[in-house]
PAKE-278714 format. One record per residue (C-alpha): x, y, z; residue number from 1. Coordinates in steps of 0.05 Angstrom, whole numbers, always signed. Layout:
% PAKE-278714
NODE       X       Y       Z  num
NODE       X       Y       Z  NUM
...
% end
This chain:
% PAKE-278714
NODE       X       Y       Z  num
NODE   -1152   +1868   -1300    1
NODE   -1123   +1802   -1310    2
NODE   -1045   +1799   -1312    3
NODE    -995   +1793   -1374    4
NODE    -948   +1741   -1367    5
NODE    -884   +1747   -1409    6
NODE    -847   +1676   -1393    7
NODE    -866   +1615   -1427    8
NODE    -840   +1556   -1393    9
NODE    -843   +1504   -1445   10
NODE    -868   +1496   -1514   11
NODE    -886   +1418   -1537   12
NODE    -921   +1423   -1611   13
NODE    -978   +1467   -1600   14
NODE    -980   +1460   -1524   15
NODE    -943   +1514   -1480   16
NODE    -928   +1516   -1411   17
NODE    -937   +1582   -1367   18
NODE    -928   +1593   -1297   19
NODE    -996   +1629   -1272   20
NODE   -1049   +1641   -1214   21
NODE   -1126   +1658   -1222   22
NODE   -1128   +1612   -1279   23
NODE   -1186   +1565   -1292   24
NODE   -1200   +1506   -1334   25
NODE   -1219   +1522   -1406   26
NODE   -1197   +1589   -1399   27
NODE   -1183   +1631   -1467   28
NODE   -1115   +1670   -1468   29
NODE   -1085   +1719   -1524   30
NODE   -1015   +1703   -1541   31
NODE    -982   +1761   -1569   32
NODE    -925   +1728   -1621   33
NODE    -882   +1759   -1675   34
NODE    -926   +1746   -1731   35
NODE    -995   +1777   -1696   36
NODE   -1036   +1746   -1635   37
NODE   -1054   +1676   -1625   38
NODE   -1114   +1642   -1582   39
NODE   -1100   +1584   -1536   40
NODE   -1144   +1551   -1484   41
NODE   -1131   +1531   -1422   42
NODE   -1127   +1446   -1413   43
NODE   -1084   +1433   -1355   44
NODE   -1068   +1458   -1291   45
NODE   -1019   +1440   -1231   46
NODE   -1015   +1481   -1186   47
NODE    -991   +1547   -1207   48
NODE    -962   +1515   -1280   49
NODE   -1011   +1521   -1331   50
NODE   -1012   +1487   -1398   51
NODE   -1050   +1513   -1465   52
NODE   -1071   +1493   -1531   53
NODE   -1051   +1538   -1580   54
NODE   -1104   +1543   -1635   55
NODE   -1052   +1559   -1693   56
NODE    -999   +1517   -1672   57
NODE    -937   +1529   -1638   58
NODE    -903   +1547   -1690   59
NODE    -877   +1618   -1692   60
NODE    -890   +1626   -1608   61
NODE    -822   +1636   -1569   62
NODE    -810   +1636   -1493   63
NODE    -811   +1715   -1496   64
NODE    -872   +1721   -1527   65
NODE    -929   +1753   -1486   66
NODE    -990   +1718   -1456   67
NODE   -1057   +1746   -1431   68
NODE   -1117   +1709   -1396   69
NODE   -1185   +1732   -1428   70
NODE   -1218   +1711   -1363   71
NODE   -1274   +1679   -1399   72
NODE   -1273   +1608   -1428   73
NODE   -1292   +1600   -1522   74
NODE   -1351   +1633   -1535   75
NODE   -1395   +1634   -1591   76
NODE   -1444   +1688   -1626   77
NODE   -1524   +1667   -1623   78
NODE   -1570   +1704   -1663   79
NODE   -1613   +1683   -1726   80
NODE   -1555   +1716   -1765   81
NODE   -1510   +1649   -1761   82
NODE   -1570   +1614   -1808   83
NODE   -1538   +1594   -1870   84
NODE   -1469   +1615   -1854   85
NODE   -1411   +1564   -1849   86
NODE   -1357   +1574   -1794   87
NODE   -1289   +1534   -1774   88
NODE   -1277   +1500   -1697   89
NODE   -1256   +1573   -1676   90
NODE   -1317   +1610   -1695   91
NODE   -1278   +1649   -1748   92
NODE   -1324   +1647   -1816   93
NODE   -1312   +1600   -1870   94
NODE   -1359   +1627   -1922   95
NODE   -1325   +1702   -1929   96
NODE   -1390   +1726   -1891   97
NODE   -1381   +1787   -1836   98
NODE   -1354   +1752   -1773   99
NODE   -1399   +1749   -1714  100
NODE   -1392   +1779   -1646  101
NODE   -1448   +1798   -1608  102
NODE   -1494   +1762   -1564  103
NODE   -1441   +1722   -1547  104
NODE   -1448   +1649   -1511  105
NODE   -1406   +1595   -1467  106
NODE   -1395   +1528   -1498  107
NODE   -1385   +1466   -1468  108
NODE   -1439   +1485   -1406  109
NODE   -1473   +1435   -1359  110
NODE   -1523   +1390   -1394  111
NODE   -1594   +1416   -1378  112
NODE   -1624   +1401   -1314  113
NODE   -1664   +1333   -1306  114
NODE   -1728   +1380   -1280  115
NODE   -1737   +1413   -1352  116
NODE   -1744   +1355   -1392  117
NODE   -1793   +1310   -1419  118
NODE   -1802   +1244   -1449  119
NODE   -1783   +1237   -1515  120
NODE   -1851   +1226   -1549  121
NODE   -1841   +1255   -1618  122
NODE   -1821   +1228   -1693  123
NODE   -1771   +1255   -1734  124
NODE   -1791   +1247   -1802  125
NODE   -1729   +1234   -1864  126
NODE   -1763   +1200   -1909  127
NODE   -1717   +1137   -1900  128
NODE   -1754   +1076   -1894  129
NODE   -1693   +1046   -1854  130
NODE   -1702   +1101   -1802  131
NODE   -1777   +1123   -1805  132
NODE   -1802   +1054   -1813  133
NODE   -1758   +1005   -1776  134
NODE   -1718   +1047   -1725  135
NODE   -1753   +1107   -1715  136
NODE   -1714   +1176   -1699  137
NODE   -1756   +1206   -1640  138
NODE   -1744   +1283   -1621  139
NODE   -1690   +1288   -1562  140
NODE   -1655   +1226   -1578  141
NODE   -1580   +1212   -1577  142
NODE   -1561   +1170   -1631  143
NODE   -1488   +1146   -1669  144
NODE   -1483   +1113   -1744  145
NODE   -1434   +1062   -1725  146
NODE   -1396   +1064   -1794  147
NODE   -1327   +1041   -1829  148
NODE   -1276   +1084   -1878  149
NODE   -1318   +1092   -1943  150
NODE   -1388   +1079   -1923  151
NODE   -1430   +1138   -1946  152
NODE   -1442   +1166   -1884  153
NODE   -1434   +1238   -1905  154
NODE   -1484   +1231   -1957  155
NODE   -1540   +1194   -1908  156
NODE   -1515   +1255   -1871  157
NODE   -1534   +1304   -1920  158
NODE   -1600   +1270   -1936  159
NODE   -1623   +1273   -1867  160
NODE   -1611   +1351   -1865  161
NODE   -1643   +1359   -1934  162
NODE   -1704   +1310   -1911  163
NODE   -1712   +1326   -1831  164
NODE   -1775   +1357   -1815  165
NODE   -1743   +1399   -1763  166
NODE   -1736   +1473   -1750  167
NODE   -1658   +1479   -1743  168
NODE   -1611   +1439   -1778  169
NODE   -1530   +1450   -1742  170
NODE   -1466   +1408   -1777  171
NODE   -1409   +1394   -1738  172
NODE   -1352   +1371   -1784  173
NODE   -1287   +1338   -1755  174
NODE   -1229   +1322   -1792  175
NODE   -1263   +1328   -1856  176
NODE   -1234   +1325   -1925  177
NODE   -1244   +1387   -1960  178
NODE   -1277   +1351   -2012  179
NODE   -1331   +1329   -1961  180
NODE   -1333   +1399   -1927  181
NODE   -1349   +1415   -2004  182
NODE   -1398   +1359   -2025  183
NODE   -1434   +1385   -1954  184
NODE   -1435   +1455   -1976  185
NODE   -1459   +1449   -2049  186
NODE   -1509   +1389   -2029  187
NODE   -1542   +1431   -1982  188
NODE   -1538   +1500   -2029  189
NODE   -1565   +1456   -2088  190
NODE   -1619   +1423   -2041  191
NODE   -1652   +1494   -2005  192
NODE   -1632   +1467   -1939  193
NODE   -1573   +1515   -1927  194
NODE   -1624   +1576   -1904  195
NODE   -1642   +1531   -1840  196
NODE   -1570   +1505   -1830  197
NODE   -1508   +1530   -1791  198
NODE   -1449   +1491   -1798  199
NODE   -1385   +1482   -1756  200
NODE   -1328   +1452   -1799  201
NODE   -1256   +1427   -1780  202
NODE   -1228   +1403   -1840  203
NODE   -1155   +1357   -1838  204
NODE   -1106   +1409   -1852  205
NODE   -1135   +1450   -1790  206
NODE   -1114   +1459   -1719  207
NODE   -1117   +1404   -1680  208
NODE   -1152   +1441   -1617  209
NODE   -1212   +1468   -1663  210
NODE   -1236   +1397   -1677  211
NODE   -1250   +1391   -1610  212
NODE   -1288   +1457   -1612  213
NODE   -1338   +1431   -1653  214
NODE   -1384   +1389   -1628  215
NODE   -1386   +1449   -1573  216
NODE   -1403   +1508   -1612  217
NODE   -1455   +1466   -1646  218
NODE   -1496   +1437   -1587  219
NODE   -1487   +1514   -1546  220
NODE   -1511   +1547   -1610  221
NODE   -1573   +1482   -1613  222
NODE   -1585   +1494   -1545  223
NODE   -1602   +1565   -1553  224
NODE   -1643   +1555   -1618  225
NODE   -1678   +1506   -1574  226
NODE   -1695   +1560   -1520  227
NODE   -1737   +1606   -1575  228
NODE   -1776   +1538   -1581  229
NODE   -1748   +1513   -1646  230
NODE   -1741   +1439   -1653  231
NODE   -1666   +1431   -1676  232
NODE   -1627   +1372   -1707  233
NODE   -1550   +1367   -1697  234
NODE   -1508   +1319   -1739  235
NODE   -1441   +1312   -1726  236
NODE   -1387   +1279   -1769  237
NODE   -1339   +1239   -1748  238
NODE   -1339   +1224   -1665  239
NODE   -1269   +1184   -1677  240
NODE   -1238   +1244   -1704  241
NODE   -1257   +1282   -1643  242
NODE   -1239   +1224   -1602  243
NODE   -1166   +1224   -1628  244
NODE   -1160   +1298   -1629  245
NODE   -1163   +1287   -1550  246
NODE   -1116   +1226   -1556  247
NODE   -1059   +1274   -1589  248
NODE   -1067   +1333   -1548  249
NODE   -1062   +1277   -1485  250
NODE   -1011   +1244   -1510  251
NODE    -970   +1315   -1523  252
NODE    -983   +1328   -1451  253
NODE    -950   +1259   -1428  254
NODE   -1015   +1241   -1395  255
NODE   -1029   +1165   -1369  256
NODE   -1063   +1133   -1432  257
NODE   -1123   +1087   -1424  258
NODE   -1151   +1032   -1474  259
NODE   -1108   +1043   -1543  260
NODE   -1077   +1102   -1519  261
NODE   -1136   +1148   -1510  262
NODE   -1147   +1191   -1442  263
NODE   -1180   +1161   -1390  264
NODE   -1243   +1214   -1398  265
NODE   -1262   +1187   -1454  266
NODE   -1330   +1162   -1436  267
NODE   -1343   +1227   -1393  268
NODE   -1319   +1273   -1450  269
NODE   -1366   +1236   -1507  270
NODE   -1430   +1239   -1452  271
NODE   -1422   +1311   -1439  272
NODE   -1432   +1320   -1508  273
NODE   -1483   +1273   -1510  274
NODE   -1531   +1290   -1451  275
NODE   -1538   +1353   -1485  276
NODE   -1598   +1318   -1527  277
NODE   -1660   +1346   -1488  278
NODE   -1732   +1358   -1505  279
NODE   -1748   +1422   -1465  280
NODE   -1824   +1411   -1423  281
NODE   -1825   +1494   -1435  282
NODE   -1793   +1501   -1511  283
NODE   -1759   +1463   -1566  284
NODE   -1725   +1411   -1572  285
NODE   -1649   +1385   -1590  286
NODE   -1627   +1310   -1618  287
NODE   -1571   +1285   -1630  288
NODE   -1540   +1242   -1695  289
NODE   -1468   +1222   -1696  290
NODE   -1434   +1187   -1742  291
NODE   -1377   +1142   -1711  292
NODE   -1320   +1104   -1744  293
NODE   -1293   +1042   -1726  294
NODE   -1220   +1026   -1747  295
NODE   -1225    +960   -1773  296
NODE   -1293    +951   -1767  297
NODE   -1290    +937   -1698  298
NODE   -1350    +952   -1642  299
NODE   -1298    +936   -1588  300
NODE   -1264   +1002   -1605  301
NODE   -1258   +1048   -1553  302
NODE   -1298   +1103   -1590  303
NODE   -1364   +1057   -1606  304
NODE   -1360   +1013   -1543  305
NODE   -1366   +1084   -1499  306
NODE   -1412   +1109   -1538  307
NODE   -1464   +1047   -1545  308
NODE   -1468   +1055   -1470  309
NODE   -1487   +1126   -1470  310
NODE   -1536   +1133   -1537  311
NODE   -1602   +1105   -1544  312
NODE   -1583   +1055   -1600  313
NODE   -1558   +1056   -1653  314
NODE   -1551   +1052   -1729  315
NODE   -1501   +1004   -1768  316
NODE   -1476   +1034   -1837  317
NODE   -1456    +968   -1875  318
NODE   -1456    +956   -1955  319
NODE   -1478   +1030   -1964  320
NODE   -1545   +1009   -1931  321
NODE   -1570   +1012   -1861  322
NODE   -1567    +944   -1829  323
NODE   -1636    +918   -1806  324
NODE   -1612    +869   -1755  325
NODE   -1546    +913   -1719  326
NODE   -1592    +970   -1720  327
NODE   -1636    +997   -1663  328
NODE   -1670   +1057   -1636  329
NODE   -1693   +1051   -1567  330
NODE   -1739   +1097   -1562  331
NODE   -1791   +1084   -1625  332
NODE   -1831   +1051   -1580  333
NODE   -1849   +1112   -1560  334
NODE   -1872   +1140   -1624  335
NODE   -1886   +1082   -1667  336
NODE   -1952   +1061   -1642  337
NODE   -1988   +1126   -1646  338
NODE   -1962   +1133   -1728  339
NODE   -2012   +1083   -1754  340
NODE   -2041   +1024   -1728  341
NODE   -2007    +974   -1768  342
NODE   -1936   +1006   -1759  343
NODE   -1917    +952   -1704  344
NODE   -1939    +890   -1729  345
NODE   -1903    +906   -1795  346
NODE   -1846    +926   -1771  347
NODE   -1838    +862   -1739  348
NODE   -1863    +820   -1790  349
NODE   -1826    +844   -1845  350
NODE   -1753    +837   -1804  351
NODE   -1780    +771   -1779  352
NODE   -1787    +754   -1856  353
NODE   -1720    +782   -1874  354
NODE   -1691    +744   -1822  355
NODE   -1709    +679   -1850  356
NODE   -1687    +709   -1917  357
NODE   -1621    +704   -1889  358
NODE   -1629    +641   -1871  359
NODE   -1640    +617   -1940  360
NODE   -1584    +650   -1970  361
NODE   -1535    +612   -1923  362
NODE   -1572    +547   -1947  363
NODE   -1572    +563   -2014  364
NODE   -1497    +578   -2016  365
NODE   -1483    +514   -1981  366
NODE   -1521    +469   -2039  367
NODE   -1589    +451   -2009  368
NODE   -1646    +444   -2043  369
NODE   -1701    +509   -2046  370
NODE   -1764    +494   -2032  371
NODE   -1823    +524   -2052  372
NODE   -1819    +569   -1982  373
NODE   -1757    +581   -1993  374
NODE   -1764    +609   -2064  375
NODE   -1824    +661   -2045  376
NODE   -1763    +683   -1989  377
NODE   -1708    +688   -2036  378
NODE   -1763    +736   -2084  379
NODE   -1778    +776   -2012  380
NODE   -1711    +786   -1998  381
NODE   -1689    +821   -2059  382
NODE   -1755    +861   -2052  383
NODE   -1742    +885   -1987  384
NODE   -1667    +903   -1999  385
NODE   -1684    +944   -2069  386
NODE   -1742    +979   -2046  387
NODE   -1735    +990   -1972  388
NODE   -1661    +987   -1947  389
NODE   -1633   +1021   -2004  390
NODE   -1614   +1094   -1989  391
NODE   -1634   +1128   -2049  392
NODE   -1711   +1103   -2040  393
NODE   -1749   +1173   -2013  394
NODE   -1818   +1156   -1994  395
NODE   -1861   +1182   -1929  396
NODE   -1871   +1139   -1872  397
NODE   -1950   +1121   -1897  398
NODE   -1917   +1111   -1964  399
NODE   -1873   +1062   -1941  400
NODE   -1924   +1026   -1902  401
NODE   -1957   +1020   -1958  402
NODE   -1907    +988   -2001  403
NODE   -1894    +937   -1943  404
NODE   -1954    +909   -1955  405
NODE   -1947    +909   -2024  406
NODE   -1883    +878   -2028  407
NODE   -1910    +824   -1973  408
NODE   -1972    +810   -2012  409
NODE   -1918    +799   -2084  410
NODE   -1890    +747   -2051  411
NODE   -1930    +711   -1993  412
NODE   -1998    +692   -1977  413
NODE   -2037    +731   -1928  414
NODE   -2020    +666   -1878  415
NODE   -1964    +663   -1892  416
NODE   -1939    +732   -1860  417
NODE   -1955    +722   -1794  418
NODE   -1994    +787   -1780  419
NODE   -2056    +796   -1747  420
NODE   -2121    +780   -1791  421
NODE   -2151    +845   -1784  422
NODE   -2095    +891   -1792  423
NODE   -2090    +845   -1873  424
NODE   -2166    +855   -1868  425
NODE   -2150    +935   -1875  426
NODE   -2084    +940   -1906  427
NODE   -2078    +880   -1959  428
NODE   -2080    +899   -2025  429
NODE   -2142    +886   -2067  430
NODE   -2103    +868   -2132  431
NODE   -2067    +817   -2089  432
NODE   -2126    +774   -2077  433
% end
């Protein structure tokens, strides 16, 4: 029977202070206030003084007020019941649905041991010919959208969990607006992917502590889908949100900042989230997609610059397109030459093209003269950038193959794209000779 303490110490904001033994780490405890009971969670201890985040707030706890240790750290419910339903950082149901209880699981657990996993060898088709095409998602990967304020992220989002060919999608919102939590919600509704989806939503004008609950309860709850052999996708919007969630609770708790104020854990808190991407050798499978803000457009940023060293790559959100050039996933070697023969070669000969695209543009903004190469670049460019990088074009990954070569054979000669001659012997189109 674990023991009621009836002294509070100190209370700082949401944090209180409690003098206690046979307390660990992470701990849940019940604080019984005037108004009803509260949750908090255990996030600092020293010796036998204790500090915890209280999930409401500290608003309306006094130093009288009644505390008692769960003896269990959050837990979450796991059954096929949570498809479809919407719940905030605490568990506690969003959608007016029947709150969930049994089977109940630990978040925030070890990552899974090196011995169960294998290679990543598997696509993850969207229908994106920025991802499918030229930086293929592969099943088990760990991967951000390195984004500014106003990009569309939420909608590429929301397009990948309509598009995904996976079993499982799971949503982890942080700091949302509610008019994102909303566009989420009634995309997914309108789009027949909510019946596969759980979400996990902290919106702005929540509790501070639940938006680092998040990204918790949605990898514990992926992890388990993953167990019945179900192949599950987690996106999880926005990283920097989480990130300075942990800066304010540190901050309340007078710890020793790091870079820009923000704990010096930062890199181990954002991997142990991370490593939880795993493709099971016995069951399914769990990847990871994280969008990631960077104040002022800067990849120096605390938040990015840990988190490029612990993905696999990376995608780059600029112009409401995804970048070709800042844009990488290191793993579609893996996958991309077993998806069709030519899927290699024009890859790399259609970036190699856009490159020089680029090239052209700067010349022709500084006054030179176009030549006759540079024209049939100048056509290829605008090709490319209408009918491939733009984020409303929905084609398979054959599809957009094909209209590679298409677009190549509108503007070039068959020498003049650099590709192998027997890969054009198959693939370039008749009506273009």
């Amino acid at each position: 029977m674990k023991k009621i303490y009836s002294k509070i110490e100190s209370i700082n904001g949401s944090v209180i202070t409690v003098r206690a033994t046979d307390v660990k780490y992470g701990e849940l405890a019940e604080i019984e206030t005037s108004f009803g009971t509260s949750l908090a969670e255990v996030n600092r201890i020293a010796g036998d003084l204790v500090s915890l985040q209280v999930f409401a707030g500290g608003r309306g706890v006094s130093t009288g007020d009644k505390i008692r240790f769960l003896g269990h750290e959050m837990q979450v419910s796991f059954s096929e019941d949570l498809m479809g339903r919407i719940f905030d950082g605490a568990g506690v149901p969003r959608d007016k649905g029947p709150a969930l209880k049994d089977n109940l699981v630990p978040i925030g657990g070890p990552s899974v041991n090196p011995s169960k996993r294998i290679i990543a060898k598997r696509m993850i088709r969207t229908g994106i010919p920025m991802i499918d095409m030229f930086n293929t998602l592969v099943v088990s990967q760990k991967l951000p959208i390195f984004s500014i304020s106003g990009e569309p992220y939420n909608q590429l989002l929301a397009r990948i969990a309509m598009q995904a060919e996976v079993d499982v999608i799971i949503l982890g919102g942080m700091g949302l607006k509610y008019d994102d939590y909303l566009y989420f919600k009634q995309t997914l509704e309108e789009g027949g992917a909510l019946s596969r989806t759980v979400m996990f939503v902290h919106t702005a004008a929540d509790p501070t502590v639940e938006c680092l609950q998040v990204p918790d309860m949605s990898l514990a709850v992926a992890e388990q889908f993953a167990l019945q052999g179900k192949d599950v996708l987690v996106l999880l919007t926005d990283m920097t949100n989480f990130a300075d969630s942990m800066k304010e609770i540190a901050i309340t708790q007078e710890q020793v900042p790091s870079n820009r104020g923000y704990p010096g854990d930062l890199y181990s808190q954002l991997a142990s989230r991370y490593e939880k991407a795993v493709d099971f050798d016995d069951a399914g499978s769990v990847t990871i997609l994280a969008v990631t803000t960077m104040p002022g457009d800067d990849v120096t940023h605390p938040v990015p610059d840990n988190t490029g060293y612990i993905t696999e790559g990376q995608y780059y959100l600029k112009g409401g397109r995804i970048e070709p050039f800042g844009s990488l996933s290191r793993l579609k070697q893996n996958v991309n030459g077993s998806t069709r023969n030519d899927h290699r070669a024009l890859m790399d000969g259609m970036i190699r093209l856009y490159s020089a695209y680029k090239d052209t543009l700067e010349k022709k903004s500084m006054g030179f003269m176009m030549s006759e190469w540079d024209e049939k670049l100048l056509k290829y460019g605008v090709m490319f950038e209408k009918e491939m990088m733009d984020l409303s074009v929905n084609i398979s990954l054959e599809n957009a193959l094909d209209l590679g070569w298409k677009i190549l054979a509108s503007c070039f000669d068959k020498e003049e794209t650099g590709i192998k001659s027997e890969l054009i012997a198959q693939y370039w189109p008749n009506n273009a000779e």
